[in-house]
C-alpha positions in Angstrom: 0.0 0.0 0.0 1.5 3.5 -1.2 1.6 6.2 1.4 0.2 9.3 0.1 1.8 12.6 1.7 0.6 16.5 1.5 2.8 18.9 1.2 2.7 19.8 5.1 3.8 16.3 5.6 6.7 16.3 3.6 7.9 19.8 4.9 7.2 18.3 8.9 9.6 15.3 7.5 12.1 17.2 5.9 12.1 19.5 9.2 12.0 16.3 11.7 15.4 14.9 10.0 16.6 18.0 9.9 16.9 18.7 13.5 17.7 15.2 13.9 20.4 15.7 11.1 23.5 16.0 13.8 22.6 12.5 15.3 22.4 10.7 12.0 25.8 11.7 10.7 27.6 11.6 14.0 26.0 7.7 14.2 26.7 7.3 10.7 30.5 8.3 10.8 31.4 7.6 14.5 29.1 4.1 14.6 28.4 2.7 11.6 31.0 3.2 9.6 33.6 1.8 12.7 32.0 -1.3 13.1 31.4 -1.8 9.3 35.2 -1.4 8.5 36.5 -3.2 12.0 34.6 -6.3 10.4 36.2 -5.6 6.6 39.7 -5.5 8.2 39.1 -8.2 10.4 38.9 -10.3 7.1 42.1 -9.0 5.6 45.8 -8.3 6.4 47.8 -5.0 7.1 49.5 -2.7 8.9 48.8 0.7 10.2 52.3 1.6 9.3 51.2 1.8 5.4 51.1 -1.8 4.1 48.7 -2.4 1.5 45.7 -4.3 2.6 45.4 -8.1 1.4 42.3 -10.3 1.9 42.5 -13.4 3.8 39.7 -14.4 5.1 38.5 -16.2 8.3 42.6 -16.5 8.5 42.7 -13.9 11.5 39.9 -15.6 13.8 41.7 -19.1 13.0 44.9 -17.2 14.1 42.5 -15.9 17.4 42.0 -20.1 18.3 45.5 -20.9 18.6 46.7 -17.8 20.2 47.7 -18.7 24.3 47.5 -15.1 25.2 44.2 -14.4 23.9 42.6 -17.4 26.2 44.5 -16.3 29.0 43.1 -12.7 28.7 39.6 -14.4 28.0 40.0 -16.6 31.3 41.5 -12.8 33.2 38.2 -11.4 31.7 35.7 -14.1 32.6 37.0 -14.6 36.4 36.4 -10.8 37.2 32.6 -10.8 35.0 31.8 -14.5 37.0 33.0 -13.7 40.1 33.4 -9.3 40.6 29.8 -9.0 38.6 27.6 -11.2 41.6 29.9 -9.8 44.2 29.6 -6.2 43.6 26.0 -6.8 42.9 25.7 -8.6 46.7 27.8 -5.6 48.4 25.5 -2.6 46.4 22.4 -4.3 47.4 23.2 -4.3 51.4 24.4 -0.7 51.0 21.0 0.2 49.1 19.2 -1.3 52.3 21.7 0.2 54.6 20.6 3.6 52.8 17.2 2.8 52.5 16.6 3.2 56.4 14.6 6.1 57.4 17.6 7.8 60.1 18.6 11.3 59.9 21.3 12.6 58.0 20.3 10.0 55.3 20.7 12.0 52.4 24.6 12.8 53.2 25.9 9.1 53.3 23.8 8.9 50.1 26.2 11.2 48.6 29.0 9.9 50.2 28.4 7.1 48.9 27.9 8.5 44.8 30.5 10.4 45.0 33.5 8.1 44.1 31.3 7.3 41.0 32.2 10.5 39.7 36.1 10.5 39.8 37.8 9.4 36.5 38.6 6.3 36.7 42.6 6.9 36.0 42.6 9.2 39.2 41.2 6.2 40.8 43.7 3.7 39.9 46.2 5.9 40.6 44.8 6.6 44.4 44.4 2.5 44.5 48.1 2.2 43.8 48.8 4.1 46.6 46.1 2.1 48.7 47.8 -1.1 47.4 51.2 -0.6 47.7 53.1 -3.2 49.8 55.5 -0.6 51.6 53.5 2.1 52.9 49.7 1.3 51.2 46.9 2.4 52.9 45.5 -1.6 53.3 49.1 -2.9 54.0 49.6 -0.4 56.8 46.3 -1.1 59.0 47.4 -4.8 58.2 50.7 -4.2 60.3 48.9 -1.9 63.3 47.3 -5.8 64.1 50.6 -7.5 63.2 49.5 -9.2 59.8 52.1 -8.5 57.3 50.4 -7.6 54.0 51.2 -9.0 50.9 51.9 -8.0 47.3 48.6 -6.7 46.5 49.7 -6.1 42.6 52.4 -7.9 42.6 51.0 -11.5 43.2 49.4 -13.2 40.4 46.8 -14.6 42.9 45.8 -11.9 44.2 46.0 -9.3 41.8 42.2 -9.8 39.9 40.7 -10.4 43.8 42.2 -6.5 44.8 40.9 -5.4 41.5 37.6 -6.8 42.5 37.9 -5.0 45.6 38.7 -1.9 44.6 35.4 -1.9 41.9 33.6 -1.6 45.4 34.6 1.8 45.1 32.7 2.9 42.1 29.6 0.9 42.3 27.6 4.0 43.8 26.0 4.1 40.3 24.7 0.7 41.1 24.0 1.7 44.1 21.6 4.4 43.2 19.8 2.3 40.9 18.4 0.1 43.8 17.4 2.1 46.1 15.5 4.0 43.0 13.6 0.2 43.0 13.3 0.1 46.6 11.7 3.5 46.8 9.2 1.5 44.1 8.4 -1.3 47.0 4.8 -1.4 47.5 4.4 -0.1 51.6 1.1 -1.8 52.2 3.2 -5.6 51.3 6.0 -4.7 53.6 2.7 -3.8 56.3 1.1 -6.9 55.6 4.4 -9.0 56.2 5.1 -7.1 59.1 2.0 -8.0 60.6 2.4 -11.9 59.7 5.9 -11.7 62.2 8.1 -11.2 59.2 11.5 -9.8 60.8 13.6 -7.1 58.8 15.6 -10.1 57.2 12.5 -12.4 55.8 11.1 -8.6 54.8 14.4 -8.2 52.7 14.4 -12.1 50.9 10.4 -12.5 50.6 9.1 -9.1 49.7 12.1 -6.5 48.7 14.2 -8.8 46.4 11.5 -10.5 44.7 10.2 -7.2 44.0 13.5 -5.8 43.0 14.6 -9.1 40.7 14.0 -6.8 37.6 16.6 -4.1 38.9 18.9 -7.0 39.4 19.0 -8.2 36.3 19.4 -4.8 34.7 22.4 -4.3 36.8 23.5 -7.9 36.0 23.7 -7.0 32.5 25.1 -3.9 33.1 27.6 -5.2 35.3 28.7 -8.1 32.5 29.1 -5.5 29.5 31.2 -3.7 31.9 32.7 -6.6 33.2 34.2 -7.3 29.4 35.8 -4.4 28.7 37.2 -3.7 31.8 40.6 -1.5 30.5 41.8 1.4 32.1 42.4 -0.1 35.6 44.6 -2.8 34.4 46.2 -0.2 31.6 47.2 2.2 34.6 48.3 0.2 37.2 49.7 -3.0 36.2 50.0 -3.1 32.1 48.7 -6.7 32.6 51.0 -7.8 35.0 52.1 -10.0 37.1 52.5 -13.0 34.7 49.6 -11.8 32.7 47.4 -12.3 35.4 45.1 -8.3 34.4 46.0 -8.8 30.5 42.5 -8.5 30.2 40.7 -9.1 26.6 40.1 -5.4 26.1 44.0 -5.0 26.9 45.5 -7.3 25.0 42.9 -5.7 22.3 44.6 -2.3 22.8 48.1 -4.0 22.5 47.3 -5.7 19.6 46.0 -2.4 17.7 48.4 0.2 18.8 51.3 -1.4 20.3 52.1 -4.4 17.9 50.1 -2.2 15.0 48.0 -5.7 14.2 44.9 -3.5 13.8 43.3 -7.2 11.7 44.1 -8.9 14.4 42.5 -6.7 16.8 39.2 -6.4 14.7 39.0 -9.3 15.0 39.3 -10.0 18.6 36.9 -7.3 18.7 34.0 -9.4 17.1 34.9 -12.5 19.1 34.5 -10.2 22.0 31.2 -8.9 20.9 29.9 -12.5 20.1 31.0 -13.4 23.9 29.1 -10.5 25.1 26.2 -11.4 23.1 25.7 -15.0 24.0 26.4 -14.2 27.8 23.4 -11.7 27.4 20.9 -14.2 25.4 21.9 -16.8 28.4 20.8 -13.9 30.9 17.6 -13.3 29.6 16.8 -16.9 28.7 17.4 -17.8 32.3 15.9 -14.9 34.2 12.4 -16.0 33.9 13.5 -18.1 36.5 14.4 -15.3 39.0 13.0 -12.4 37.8 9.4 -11.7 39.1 7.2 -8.3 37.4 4.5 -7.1 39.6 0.9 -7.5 37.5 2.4 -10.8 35.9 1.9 -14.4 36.6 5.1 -16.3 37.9 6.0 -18.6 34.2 
């Protein structure tokens, strides 16, 4: 069916893209077109020091299987997405309660709280190499006040990722924020009603708040796994992937591969594998969160 359209039409279309005009071409030449030529280069051969490009193929993602330091990365990656992700997801939802009391002078640790969110994150690794240095760190030096003798917080390859897990803690007011938005959105009159049944503050929490607030969760699960995957500048700052490779982390070894060993291919290509990972650990996330994730009007599937 042909759509017929007056001249007012026309002239609200032509003004509707125009005002939307600076949108389209910055999407156009900063989206599109990156992701378009990543996937072309990915298929052939070059450098970025001016040698001619040369198709090849699926010959960079068959190099990608039989690299050791790009499984190592992915294992680096997938340790602090499996086990920082759930973790910083726990410790932002007992803060969220901890802030969602009704005490005075509320509103200030609320901000106390946010406001690491908002310091660049290279500032931040920079005050967490302080914090984690062995000699005269902040951590290391309440360590020795109870005579515990810290270790090598970046320095061993144990327990590098778990201090970089730790130190996420200090930027999750973001997360933070976004559940006690959802427990401001907690019906009162079910919290009444379970209070008068002898529910305690605890069986409030696990059988009214979080079933109520699964749908935050899994927002900030998502969230929190994107994120997860491209974690960067932390690892690029204070350790450069060290020690032993134990923070080369996918999005790190990406960056080396494009602009330190100028295999810009190679690191298109790495860049697709890395989108199909973060694409088939979302579709697993929503396939599954039927099972956990309860709307309010709907019947439990």
């Amino acid at each position: 069916m042909r759509i017929r359209m007056n001249p007012g039409d026309w002239r609200n279309l032509r003004q509707g893209l125009l005002f939307a005009s600076p949108w389209i071409i910055g999407f156009l030449g900063f989206t599109l077109y990156p992701i378009v030529s990543s996937f072309i280069y990915s298929l052939n051969v070059f450098t970025i020091m001016g040698q001619s490009m040369r198709w090849v193929g699926l010959a960079n993602y068959k190099d990608l299987i039989e690299d050791p330091l790009l499984w190592k990365s992915l294992y680096n990656t997938l340790f602090m997405v499996v086990l920082g992700t759930p973790f910083h997801i726990f410790i932002a939802i007992l803060i969220a309660l901890l802030l969602n009391l009704k005490l005075r002078g509320m509103a200030f640790y609320r901000t106390i709280y946010y406001l690491p969110t908002i310091v660049p994150v290279i500032a931040t690794s920079v005050l967490w190499l302080w914090i984690f240095n062995p000699e005269y760190g902040l951590i290391n030096s309440f360590l020795g006040i109870i005579g515990i003798r810290g270790p090598g917080w970046l320095t061993d390859p144990t327990l590098v990722k778990p201090a970089f897990i730790l130190m996420g803690v200090w930027t999750i007011g973001g997360t933070i924020v976004i559940f006690l938005a959802g427990m401001q959105d907690v019906p009162v009159s079910q919290l009444e009603a379970a209070i008068l049944d002898g529910a305690d503050w605890l069986q409030r929490v696990v059988y009214v708040t979080l079933p109520l607030l699964s749908p935050v969760i899994l927002f900030n699960l998502i969230m929190g796994v994107i994120g997860g995957f491209q974690i960067f500048t932390q690892a690029f700052v204070m350790t450069n992937g060290g020690p032993l490779d134990a923070t080369l982390f996918y999005a790190l070894y990406l960056y080396q591969n494009a602009f330190v060993f100028f295999k810009m291919p190679y690191a298109s290509a790495m860049a697709w594998l890395l989108f199909l990972v973060v694409l088939l650990a979302t579709m697993i996330i929503f396939r599954t969160s039927a099972r956990f994730v309860y709307y309010e009007g709907e019947e439990k599937r």
